[in-house]
N, C-alpha and C positions, 0 to 999 in steps of 0.2 A: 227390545233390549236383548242381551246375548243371552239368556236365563241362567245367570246367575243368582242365588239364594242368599240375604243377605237380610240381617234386621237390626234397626236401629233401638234402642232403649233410651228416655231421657233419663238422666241422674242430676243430682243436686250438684256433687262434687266426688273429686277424684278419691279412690283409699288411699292412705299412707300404705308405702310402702314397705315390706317387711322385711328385717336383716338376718339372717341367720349367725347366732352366737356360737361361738366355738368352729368347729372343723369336724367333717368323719375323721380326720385324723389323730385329731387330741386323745382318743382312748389307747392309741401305740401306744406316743408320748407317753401319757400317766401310767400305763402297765411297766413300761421300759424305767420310769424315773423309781417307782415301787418296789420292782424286781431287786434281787440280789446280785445279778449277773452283772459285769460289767461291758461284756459283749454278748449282741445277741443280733439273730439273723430276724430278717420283717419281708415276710410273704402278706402280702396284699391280693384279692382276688380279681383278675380283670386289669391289671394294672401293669404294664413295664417297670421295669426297676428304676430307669432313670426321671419317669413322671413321678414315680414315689419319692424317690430320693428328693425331686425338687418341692414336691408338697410339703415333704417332712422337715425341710429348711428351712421352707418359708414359716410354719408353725410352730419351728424353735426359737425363729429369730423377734416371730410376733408377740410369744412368750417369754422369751429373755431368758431363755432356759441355758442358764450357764454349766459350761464342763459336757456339753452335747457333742460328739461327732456324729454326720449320717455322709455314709462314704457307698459306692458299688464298685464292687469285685468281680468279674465275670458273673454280671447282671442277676447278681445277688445282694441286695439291699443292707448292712451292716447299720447298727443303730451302736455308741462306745460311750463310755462315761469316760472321760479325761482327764 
C-alpha cells in the first residue's frame, strides 16, 4: 500500500449534530441596544468592516431588531438607532 495511516472505529450510530445559538456578534447588538448613544462606531478584531457590517445585518434582521441602521463610512463600521 502507499503507507498511509489510517483507522477505522465501528459505532452504533452517528452524533446529532450541534447548532450554535446566538452569534459572536449578538454582544455589539445587545451593548449597542443598552447603550445611551444613538450612534456609535464598532471595531471588531481581525475583521474588515465590510464582512462586519454584513454579519451585523444579517443578526439584526434574524432578530427583528427594529429602528437598527449598520452603515460603513471609509471602512468604519457605524451601528444608528433610527
Amino acid at each position: 500500500m502507499s503507507g498511509v495511516k489510517f483507522d477505522l472505529k465501528p459505532i452504533t450510530e452517528k452524533p446529532a449534530r450541534s447548532y450554535r445559538k446566538g452569534s459572536k456578534y449578538d454582544p455589539i447588538l445587545d451593548s449597542f441596544m443598552e447603550a445611551e448613544s444613538n450612534l456609535v462606531e464598532v471595531s471588531f478584531e481581525g475583521r474588515e468592516a465590510n464582512y462586519l457590517r454584513t454579519q451585523l445585518i444579517k443578526r439584526v434582521e434574524a432578530r427583528a431588531l427594529e429602528g437598527v441602521k449598520v452603515s460603513v463610512i471609509n471602512n468604519v463600521v457605524y451601528l444608528e438607532k433610527t
